[in-house]
C-alpha positions as CSV (number, residue, x, y, z in Angstrom):
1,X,-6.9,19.9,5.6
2,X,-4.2,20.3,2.9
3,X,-0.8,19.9,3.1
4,X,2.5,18.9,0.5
5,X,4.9,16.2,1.5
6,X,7.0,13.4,0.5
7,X,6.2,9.3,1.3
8,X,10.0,9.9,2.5
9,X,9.5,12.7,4.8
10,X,6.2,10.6,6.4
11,X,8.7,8.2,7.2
12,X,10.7,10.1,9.2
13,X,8.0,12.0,10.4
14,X,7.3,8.6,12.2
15,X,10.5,7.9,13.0
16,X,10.8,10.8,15.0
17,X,7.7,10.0,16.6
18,X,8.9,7.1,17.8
19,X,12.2,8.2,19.2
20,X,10.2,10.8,21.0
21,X,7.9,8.6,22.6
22,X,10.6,6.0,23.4
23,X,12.3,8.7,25.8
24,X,9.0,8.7,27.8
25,X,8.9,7.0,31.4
26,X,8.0,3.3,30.9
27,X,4.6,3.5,33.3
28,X,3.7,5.8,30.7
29,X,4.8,4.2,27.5
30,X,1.7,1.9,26.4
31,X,-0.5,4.7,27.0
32,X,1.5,7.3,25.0
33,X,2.6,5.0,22.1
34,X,0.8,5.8,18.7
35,X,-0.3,2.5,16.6
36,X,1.0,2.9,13.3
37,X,-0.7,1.4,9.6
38,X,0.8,1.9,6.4
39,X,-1.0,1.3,3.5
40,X,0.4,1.3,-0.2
41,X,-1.0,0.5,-3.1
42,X,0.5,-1.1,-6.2
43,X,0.2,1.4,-9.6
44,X,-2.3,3.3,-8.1
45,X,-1.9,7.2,-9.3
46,X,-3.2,10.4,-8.0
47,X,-6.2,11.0,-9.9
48,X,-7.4,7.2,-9.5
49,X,-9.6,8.7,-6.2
50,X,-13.3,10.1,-6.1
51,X,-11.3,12.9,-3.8
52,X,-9.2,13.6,-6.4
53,X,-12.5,14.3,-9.1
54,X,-12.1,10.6,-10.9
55,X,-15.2,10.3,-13.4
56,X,-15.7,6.9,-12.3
57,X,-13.6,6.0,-10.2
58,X,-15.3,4.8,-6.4
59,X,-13.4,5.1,-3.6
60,X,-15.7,6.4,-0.4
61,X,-13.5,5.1,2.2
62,X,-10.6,6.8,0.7
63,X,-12.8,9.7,0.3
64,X,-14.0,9.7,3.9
65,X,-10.3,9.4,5.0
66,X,-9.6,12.4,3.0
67,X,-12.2,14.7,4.2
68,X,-11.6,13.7,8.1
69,X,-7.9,13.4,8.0
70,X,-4.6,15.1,6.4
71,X,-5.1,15.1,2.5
72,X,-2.1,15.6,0.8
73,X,-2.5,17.0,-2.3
74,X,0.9,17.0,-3.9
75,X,2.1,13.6,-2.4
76,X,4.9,12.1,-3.6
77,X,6.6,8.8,-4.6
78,X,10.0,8.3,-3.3
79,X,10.9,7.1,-6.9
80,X,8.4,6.4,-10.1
81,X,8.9,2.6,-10.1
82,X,8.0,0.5,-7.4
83,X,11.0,-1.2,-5.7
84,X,13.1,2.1,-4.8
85,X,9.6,3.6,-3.4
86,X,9.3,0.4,-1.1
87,X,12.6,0.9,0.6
88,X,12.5,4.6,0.9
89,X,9.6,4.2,2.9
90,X,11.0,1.4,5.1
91,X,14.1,3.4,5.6
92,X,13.5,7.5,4.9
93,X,16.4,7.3,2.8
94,X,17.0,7.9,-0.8
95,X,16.8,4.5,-3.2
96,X,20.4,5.3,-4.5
97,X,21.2,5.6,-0.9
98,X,20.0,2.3,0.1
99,X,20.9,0.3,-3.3
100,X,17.5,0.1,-4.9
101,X,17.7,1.4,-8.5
102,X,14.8,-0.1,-9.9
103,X,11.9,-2.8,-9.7
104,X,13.0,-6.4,-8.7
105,X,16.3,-4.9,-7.0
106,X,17.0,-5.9,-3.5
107,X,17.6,-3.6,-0.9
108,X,21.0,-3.8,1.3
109,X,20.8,-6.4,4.1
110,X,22.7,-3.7,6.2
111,X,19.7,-0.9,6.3
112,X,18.2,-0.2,9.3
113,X,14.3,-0.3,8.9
114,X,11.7,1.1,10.3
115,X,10.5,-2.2,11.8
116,X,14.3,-1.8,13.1
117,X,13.7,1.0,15.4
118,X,10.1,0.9,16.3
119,X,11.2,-2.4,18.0
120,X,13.6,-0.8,20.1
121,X,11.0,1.2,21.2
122,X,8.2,-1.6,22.1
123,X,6.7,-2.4,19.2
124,X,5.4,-5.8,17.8
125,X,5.3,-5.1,13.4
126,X,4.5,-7.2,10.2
127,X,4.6,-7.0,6.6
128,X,1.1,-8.1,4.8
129,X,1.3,-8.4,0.9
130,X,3.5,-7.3,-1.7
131,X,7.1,-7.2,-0.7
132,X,9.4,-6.4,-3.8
133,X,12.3,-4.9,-1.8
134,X,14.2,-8.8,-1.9
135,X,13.2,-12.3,-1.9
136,X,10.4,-13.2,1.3
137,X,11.7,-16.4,2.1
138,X,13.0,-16.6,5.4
139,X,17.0,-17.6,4.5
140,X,16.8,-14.4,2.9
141,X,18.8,-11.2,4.1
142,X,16.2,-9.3,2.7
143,X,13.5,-11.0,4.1
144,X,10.8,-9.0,5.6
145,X,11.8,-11.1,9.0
146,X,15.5,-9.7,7.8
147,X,14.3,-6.2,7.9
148,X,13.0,-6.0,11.7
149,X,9.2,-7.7,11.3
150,X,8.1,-10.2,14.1
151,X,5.6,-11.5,11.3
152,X,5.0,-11.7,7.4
153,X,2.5,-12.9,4.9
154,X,3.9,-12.2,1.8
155,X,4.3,-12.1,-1.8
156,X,8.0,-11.4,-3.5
157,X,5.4,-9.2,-6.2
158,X,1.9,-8.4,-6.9
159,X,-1.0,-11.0,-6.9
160,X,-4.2,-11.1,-7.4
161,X,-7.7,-13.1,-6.7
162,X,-6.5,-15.7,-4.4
163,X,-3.4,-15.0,-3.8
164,X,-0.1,-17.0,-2.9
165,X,1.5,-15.7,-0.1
166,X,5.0,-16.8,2.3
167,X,3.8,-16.9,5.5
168,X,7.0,-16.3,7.8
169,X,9.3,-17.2,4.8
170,X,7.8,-21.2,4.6
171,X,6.9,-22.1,1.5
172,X,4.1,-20.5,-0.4
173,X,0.0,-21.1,0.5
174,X,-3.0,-20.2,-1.8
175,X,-5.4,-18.4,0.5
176,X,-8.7,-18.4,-0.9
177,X,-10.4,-14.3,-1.5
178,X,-10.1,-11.1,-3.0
179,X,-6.8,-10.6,-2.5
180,X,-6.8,-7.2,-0.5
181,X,-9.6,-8.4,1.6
182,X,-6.8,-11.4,2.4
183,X,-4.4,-9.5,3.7
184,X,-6.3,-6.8,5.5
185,X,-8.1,-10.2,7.5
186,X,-4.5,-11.3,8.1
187,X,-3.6,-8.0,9.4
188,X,-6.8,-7.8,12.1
189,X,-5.6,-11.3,13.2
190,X,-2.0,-9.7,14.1
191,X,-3.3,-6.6,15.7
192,X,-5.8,-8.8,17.5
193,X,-2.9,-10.9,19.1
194,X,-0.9,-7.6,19.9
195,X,-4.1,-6.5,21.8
196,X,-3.9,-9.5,23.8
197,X,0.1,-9.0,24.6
198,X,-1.2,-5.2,25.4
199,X,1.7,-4.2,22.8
200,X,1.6,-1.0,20.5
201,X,1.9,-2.4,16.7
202,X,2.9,-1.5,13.3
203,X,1.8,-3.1,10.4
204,X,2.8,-2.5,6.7
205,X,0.5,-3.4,4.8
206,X,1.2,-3.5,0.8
207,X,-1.6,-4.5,-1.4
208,X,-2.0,-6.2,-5.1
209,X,-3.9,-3.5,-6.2
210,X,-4.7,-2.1,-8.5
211,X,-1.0,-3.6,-10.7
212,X,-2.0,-5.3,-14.2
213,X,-3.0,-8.6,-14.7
214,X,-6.7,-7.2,-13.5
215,X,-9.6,-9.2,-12.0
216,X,-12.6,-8.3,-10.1
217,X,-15.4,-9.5,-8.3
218,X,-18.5,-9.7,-10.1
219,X,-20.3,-7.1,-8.1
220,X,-17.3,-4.8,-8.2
221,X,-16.9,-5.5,-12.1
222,X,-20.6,-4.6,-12.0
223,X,-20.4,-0.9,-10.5
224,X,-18.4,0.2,-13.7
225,X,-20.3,-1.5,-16.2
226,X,-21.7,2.3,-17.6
227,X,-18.1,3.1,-18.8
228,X,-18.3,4.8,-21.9
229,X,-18.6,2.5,-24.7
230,X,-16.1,5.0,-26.6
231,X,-13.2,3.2,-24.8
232,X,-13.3,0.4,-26.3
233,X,-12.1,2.7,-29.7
234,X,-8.7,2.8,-27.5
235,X,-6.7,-0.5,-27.4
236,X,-3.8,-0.9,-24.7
237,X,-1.1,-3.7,-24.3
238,X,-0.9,-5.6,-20.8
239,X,-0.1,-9.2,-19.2
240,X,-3.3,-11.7,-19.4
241,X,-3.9,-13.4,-16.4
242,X,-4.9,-16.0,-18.0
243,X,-1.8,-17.3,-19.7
244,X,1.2,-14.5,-18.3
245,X,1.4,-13.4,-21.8
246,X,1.3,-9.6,-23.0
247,X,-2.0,-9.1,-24.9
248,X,-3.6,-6.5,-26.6
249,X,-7.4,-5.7,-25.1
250,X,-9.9,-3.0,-25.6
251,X,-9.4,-0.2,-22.9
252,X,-12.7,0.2,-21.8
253,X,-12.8,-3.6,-20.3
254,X,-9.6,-3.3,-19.3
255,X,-10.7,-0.5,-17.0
256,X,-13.9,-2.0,-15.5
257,X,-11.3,-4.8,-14.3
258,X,-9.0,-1.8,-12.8
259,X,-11.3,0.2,-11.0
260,X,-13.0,-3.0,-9.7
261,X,-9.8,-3.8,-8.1
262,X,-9.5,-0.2,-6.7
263,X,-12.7,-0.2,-5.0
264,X,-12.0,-3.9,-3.7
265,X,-8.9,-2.4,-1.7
266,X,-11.2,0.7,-0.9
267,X,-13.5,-1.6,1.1
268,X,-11.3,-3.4,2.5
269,X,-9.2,-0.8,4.1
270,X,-12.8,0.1,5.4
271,X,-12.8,-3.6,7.1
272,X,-10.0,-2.4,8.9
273,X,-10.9,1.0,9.7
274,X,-14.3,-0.1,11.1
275,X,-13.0,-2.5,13.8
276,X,-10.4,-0.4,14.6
277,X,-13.6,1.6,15.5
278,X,-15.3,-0.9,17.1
279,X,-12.2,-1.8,19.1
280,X,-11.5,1.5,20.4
281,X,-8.5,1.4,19.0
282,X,-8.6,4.1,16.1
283,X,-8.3,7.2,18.1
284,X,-4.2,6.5,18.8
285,X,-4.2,4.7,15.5
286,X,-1.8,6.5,12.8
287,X,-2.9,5.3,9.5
288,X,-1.7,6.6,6.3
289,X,-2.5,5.7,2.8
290,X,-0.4,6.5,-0.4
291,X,0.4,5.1,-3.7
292,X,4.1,3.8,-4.6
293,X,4.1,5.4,-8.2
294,X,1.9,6.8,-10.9
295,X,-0.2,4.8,-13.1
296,X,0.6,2.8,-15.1
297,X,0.1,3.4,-19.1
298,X,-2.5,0.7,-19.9
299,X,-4.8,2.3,-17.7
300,X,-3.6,6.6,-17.9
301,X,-6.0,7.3,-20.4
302,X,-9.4,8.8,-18.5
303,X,-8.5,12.0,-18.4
304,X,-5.6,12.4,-16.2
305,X,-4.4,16.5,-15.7
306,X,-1.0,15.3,-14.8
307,X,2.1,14.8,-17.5
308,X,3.2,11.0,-17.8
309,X,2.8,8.0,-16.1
310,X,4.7,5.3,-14.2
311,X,8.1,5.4,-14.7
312,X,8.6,8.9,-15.5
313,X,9.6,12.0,-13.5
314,X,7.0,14.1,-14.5
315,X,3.6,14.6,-12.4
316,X,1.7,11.7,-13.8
317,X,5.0,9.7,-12.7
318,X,5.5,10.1,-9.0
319,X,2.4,12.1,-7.6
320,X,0.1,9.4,-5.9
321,X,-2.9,9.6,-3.3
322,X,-1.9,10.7,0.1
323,X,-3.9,10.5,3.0
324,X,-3.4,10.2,6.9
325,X,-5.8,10.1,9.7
326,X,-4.5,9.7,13.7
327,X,-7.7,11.6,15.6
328,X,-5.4,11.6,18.8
C-alpha cells in the first residue's frame, strides 16, 4: 500500500491517536490502547532498501515490512541534518519552532514531547540509542528523562560495535555487541517489564546505523564481499574508527562496511518484530520505521535517482525509507 507523508505528520498522526484513545472509558483503556515503536536510523537514505531497488543493498525485514504494511514512498525528513529531525518527531513541530537549527543543538527544555502526552494517557516510554537532541545525562533539561521517558539507554551521538551508552543519565557503560542488536535487546527487556505492569508502551528507539565511522560483523562484511571491484576507482573522505581522524579510503570497502551495518539493524529490528510475534503482542503494535536524513556523501555514490545528499534540500537530502505496520 502507497501513500506520501511527512515523519512530522506521523507524529501527530500518533498524537491524535492517543488523545483519542485517552477519552475512552478506563475498563476499556488497556484493551483499546495501541503499543507504539519508533525506529530511526542514523544517515540512512531512501534508496539504501532492497524495497526501494538497491543493487546490493539487503534488507528483507525492511522489505517484508514494506510489502505487509504502509510503504511510504515519498517519506520525508523533518529537516536534512539530524538533530532538527530528532525533535520534530518528538514534538510534531517545526525545528525552528522548537530551537533546533542544526546537529549537536539542544532542543528547548520547555517542549512538550511525545513521551509528555502519551503519559497522560497511561503509557510507560523509553529512549534506546542515539539521542542528539541535548546532553543524556540525567541533570540535564534535555535529558531524555527531561523530555517525558520513564527509562533511557543512551548515547549523546552515534556509536558503533560495542557501544557506550547512559543508562538513566549515570555515567557511561560499554555493553558488549553489535550495537543495534544492543539496543533492540534493551528495548525487549523494557517491553517485557511493561507486560508484567499490564501497561501499554512506547519506545523510541534510535539506532547507530548506518552513520560513518563503519564497522561490521564478519558475516555481515561477508554478504557484500561481490561489490564491484570498480569502486575502489572512487576514493571518499570519512572519520576512521580507528584513530577519530578524517581519512581518505577506497569507496568500495568503505561500502561493504556500510551496508554491513544496514543489514545488522535490518536483523535486528527482525529480533524485535519476531517476539513481538511470539508474544502476541504485534497485532496492537504500531511500529514505524524511517530514516532521519539522506545519506550521507561518502557513501551516495551507487547509483542513487535522487538529487543530493545529507544536508541538502533537494530529494537525495530529506527523502528517507518510510515504513509502518499496526495489523490491528
Amino acid at each position: 500500500m502507497k501513500t506520501e507523508l511527512q515523519s512530522k505528520s506521523i507524529a501527530l498522526m500518533v498524537l491524535a491517536a492517543s488523545f483519542a484513545c485517552s477519552n475512552a472509558p478506563k475498563e476499556d483503556k488497556k484493551e483499546t490502547l495501541p503499543n507504539i515503536i519508533l525506529l530511526m536510523g542514523d544517515d540512512h537514505g531512501w534508496d539504501e532498501t532492497g524495497y526501494n531497488g538497491h543493487p546490493f543493498v539487503k534488507t528483507p525485514v525492511l522489505d517484508e515490512m514494506a510489502a505487509g504494511g504502509l510503504r511510504f514512498d515519498r517519506f520525508y525528513s523533518g529537516h536534512p541534518t539530524c538533530s532538527p529531525t530528532r525533535g520534530s518527531l518528538l514534538t510534531g513541530r517545526h525545528p525552528n519552532r522548537y530551537g533546533t537549527f542544526a546537529p549537536n543543538w539542544s532542543m528547548r527544555p520547555e517542549e512538550i514531547s511525545i513521551a509528555h502526552i502519551l503519559k497522560n494517557a497511561g503509557y510507560v516510554s523509553a529512549h534506546f540509542g542515539k539521542w542528539h537532541v541535548g546532553p543524556v545525562k540525567k541533570e540535564s533539561p534535555t535529558s531524555p528523562g527531561a523530555m517525558g521517558f520513564d527509562e533511557w539507554l543512551s548515547h549523546d551521538n552515534f556509536f558503533e560495535m560495542d557501544p557506550v551508552l547512559s543508562r538513566n543519565g549515570e555515567a557511561p557503560e560499554m555493553i558488549k555487541g553489535e550495537g543495534s542488536e544492543v539496543i533492540i535487546d534493551e528495548t525487549i527487556r523494557f517491553i517485557e517489564k511493561t507486560q508484567k505492569e499490564n501497561k501499554p508502551f512506547l519506545t523510541v528507539v534510535w539506532f547507530g546505523s548506518p552513520h560513518e565511522p563503519y564497522s561490521g560483523l564478519p558475516e555481515d562484511l561477508a554478504l557484500y564481499e561481490n561489490l564491484p571491484d570498480s569502486l575502489n576507482n572512487t576514493t571518499v573522505r570519512l572519520t576512521s574508527n580507528e584513530t577519530g581522524e578524517n581519512v581518505v579510503r577506497p569507496l568500495r570497502e568503505v561500502l561493504i562496511e556500510r551496508y554491513a551495518e544496514i543489514t545488522a539493524m535490518d536483523r535486528a529490528i527482525g529480533k524485535l518484530r519476531k517476539y513481538l510475534t511470539e508474544n502476541n503482542l504485534k497485532e496492537n503494535t504500531l511500529i514505524l520505521y524511517c530514516g532521519d536524513n539522506g545519506t550521507c556523501a561518502s557513501a551516495a555514490h551507487t547509483g542513487s535517482t535522487l538529487r543530493e545528499q545529507k544536508a541538502s534540500m533537494y530529494d537525495g537530502g530529506i527523502r528517507v525509507p518510510g515504513v509502518l505496520e499496526w495489523p490491528a
